[in-house]
N, C-alpha and C positions, 0 to 999 in steps of 0.2 A: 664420392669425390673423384674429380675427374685432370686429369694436366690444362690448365687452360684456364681455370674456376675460380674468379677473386676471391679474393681474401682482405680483409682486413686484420692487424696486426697490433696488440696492445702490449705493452711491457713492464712490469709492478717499478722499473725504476722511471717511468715514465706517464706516471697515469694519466695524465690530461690529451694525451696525443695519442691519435690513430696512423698507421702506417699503412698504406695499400699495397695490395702486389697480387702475386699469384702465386697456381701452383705448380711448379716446374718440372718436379718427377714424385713420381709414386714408386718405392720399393718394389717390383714383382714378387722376392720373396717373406712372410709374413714372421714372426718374431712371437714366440710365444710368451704373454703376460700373465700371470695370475690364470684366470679359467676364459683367455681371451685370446688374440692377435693382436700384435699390432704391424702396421705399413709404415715404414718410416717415409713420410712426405717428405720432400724439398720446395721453399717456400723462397720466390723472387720477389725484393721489395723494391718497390719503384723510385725509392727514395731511400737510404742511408744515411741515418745521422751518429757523425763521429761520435757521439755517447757511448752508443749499442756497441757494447762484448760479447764474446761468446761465454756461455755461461751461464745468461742472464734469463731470469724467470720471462716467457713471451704466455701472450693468450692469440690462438689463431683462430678468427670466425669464417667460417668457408660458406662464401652466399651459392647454395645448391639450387635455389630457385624452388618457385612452389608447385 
């Protein structure tokens, strides 16, 4: 995952709609989970709809290319 890398953006209170955007920063320092890391991403949506809280369950697909 890189800063720059679309994204598409889904939200369980919103399931019919996709949001696009990117990715705008990557954490440098890594966050230990369970037996893993995690980077905490920053995610730019290209669009904002007054709905969206903070809070709220999102699913983010990062197109990495093939």
């Amino acid at each position: 995952v890189q800063v720059g890398q679309p994204v598409d953006v889904t939200f369980d209170a919103f399931p019919d709609r996709v949001f696009s955007g990117r990715v705008a920063r990557i954490n440098p320092m890594a966050e230990e989970a369970g037996d893993g890391v995690n980077y905490t991403t920053i995610i730019e949506l290209d669009e904002l709809a007054p709905d969206i809280r903070w809070g709220m369950t999102a699913f983010v697909d990062v197109d990495v290319g093939s």
